[in-house]
N, C-alpha and C positions, 0 to 999 in steps of 0.2 A: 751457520745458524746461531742465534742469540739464546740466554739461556728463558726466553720467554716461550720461545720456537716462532717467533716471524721471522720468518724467510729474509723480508725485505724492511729492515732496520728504518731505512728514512721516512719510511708512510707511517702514519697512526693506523692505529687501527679501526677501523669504524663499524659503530653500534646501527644498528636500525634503529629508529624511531619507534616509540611505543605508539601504539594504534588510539588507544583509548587516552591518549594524555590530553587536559583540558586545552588545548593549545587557543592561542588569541584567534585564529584562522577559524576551527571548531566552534568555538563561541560564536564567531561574526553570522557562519552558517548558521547556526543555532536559530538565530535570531533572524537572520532573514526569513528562515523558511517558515518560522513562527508568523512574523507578518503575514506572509504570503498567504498561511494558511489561513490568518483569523479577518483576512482579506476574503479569500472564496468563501469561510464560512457565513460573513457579512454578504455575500450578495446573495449569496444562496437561501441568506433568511429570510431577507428583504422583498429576492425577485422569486417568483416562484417558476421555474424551469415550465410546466405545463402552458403558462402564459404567458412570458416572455421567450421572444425567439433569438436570441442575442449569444443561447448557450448553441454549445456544439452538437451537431447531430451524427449520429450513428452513421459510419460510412457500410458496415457491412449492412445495416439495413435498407440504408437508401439502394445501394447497389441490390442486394437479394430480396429483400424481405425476411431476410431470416435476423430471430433475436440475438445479439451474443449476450455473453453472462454480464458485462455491464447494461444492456440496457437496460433504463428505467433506474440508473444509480444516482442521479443528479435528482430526479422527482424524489425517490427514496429519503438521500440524505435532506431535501428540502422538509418531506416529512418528519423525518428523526427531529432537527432541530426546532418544530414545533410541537415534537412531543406524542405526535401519530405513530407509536410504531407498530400497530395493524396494518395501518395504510403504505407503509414502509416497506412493510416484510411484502404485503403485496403486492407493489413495485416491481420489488429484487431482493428475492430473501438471502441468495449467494451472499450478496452485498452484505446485510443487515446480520446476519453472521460472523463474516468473517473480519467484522469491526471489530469487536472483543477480539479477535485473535494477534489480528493489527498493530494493535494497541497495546497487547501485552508482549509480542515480539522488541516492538520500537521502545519500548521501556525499560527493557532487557537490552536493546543495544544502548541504549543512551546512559545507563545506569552500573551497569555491568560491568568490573575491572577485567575480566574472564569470560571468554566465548566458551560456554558449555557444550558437549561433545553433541547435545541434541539440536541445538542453535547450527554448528555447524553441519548437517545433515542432510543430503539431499531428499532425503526421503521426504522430506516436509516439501519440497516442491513439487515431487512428483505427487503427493496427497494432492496439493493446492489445485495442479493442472489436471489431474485426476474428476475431480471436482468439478470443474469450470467446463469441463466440455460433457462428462455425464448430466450439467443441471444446462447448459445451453442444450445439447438433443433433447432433455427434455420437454423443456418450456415450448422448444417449436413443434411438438404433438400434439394432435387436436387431442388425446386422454388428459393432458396435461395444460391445459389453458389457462389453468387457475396460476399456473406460474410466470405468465407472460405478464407484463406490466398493461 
């Protein structure tokens, strides 16, 4: 044994990479997904999902009839970006909530040298999917119509 304590003198020893380091790779993604995004957000402004058939449609609804918690998020978001957000929320208010949450998660990872112990949580998911199947039962009840898009 060495007086460092490796075992095995001829390897180095190797670090893990830091998570959050700005790396040229990170950036290029950065950047791509930027595009991409202010890509959909341009059609989305342009076309409006209600009138054009070109967007994707709901597989669980064509198959059942029944809503999931996305439906109506593409009409939604078309709304938000013209400044409707009545018309928005009732869409998909799931949606038009859980933007701000979104939002402020993704700012926290992009921003953040340190993953905070509530960032790392699973409790935040089981909230999320918590959520998403309580407000999907209940949009598909006739008491509850007013939540269907």
């Amino acid at each position: 044994m060495t007086s460092a304590g490796n075992i095995f003198p001829s390897e180095p020893s190797r670090v893990p990479p830091r998570l959050n380091a700005a790396t040229p790779e990170r950036r290029w993604l950065l950047f791509v997904g930027g595009v991409v995004a202010l890509g959909i957000g341009l059609t989305l402004y342009f076309f409006n999902p209600s009138l054009h058939g070109f967007y994707p449609r709901c597989f669980l609804y064509e198959a059942t009839g029944i809503l999931c918690p996305g439906c109506g998020g593409l009409r939604a978001t078309h709304q938000l970006l013209h400044g409707h957000v009545l018309e928005a929320l009732h869409l998909n208010a799931l949606f038009v909530f859980s933007l701000p949450v979104a939002a402020v998660w993704t700012l926290q990872k992009l921003f953040r040298r340190r993953v905070t112990a509530s960032a790392k949580s699973a409790r935040w998911l089981w909230v999320a999917l918590a959520s998403a199947i309580i407000f999907t039962m209940l949009r598909n009840l006739p008491a509850f119509t007013w939540l269907a898009p």
